[in-house]
C-alpha positions as CSV (number, residue, x, y, z in Angstrom):
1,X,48.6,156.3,-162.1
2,X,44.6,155.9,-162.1
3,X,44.8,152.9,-159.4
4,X,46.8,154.9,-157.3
5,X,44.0,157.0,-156.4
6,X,42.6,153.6,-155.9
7,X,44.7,152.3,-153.4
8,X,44.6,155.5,-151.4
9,X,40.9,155.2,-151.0
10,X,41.2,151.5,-149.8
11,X,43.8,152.8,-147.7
12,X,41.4,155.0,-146.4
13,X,38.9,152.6,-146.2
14,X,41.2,150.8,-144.1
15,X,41.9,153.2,-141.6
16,X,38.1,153.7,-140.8
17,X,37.7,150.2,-140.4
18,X,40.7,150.4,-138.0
19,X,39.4,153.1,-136.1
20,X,36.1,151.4,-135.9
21,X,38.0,147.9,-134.3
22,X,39.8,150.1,-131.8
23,X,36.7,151.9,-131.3
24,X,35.2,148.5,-130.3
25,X,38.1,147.7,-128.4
26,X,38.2,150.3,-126.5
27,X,34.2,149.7,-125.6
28,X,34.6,146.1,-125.0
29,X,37.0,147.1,-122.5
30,X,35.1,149.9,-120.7
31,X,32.5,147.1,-120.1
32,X,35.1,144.8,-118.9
33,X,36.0,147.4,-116.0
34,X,32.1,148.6,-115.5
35,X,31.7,144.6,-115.0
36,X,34.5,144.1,-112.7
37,X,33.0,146.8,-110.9
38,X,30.0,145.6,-110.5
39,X,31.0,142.4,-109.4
40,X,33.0,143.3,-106.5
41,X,30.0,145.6,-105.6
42,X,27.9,142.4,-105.5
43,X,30.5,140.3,-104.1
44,X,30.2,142.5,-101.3
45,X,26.8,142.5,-100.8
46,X,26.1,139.1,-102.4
47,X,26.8,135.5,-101.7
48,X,30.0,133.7,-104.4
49,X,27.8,132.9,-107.3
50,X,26.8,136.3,-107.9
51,X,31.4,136.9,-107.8
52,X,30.9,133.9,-109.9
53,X,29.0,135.4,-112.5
54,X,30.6,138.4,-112.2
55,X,33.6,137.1,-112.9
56,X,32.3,135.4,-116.4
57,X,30.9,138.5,-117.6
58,X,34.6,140.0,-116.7
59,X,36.2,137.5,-119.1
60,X,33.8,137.4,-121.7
61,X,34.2,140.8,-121.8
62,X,37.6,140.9,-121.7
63,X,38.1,138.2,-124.5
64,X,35.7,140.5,-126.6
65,X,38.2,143.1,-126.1
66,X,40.9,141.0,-127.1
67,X,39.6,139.7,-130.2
68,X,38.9,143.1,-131.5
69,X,42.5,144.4,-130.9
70,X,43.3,141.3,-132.7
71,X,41.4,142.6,-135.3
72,X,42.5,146.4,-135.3
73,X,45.8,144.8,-135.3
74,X,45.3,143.1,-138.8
75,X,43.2,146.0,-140.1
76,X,46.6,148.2,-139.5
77,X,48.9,145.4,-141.1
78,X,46.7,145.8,-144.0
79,X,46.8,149.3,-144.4
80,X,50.6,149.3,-144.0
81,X,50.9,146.7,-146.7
82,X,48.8,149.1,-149.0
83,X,50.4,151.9,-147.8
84,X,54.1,150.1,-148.4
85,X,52.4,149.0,-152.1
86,X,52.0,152.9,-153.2
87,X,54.9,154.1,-152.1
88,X,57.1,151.1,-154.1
89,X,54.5,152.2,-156.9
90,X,55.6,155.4,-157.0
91,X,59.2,154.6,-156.7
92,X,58.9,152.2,-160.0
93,X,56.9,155.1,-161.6
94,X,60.9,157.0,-160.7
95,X,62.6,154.8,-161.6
96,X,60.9,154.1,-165.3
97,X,60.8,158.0,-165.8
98,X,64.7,158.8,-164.6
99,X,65.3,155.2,-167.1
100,X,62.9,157.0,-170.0
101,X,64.9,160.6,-169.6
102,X,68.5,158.5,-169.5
103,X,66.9,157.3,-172.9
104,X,66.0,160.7,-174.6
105,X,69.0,162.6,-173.0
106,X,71.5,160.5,-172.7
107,X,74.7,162.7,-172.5
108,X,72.6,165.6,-170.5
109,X,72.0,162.2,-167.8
110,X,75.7,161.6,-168.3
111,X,77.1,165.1,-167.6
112,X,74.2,165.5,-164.7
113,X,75.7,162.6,-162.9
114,X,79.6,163.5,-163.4
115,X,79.0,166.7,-162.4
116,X,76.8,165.7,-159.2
117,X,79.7,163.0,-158.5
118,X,82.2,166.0,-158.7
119,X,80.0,167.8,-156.5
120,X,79.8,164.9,-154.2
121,X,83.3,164.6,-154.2
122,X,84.7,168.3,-153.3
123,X,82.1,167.9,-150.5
124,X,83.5,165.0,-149.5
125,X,87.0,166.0,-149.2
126,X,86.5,169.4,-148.0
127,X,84.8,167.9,-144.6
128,X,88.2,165.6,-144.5
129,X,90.7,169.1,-143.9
């Protein structure tokens, strides 16, 4: 269970480094729009190769912005995988401990699970009437 505790720090680990890509995103695309701005101001004033130049500093800008979503993207695929990896952890850890009290107990596991299937069962046909 020690590299449980583990994982949950690389999990956290992970988020920060998400929050930090879509952090990045989020500036790249601030710049993006404080360009475009910019170059319709010059445009306005200016002759075309100032729009030009405007208009690379737009998609620059704007690739910059994509690549880090790309990235914030993986960095949250990543900390779903670990995520998905401690929770099927824990359900192993379950399943081996219901498996290791089946062992010690076994007719207490029995008479737990006919009684629950009786259980189950008057539920079941009482909703039927």
């Amino acid at each position: 269970m020690g590299a449980t505790g583990g994982t949950s720090a690389s999990g956290e680990s992970a988020s920060r480094n998400l929050k930090d890509q879509l952090g990045e995103a989020g500036s790249h695309l601030k710049r993006a729009a404080h360009d475009a701005g910019s170059a319709v101001r010059g445009a306005a004033g200016a002759a075309g190769e100032e729009l030009k130049i405007g208009r690379a500093h737009v998609k620059a800008d704007l690739a910059d912005g994509a690549l880090a979503g790309m990235s914030a993207a993986e960095q949250a695929s990543a900390a779903a995988r670990e995520q998905a990896d401690v929770l099927m952890e824990k359900g192993r850890d379950l399943v081996d401990s219901a498996a290791a009290m089946i062992r010690e107990r076994p007719i207490a596991a029995f008479g737990t699970a006919f009684a629950t299937g009786w259980i189950i069962a008057k539920l079941a046909r009482g909703n039927n009437r």
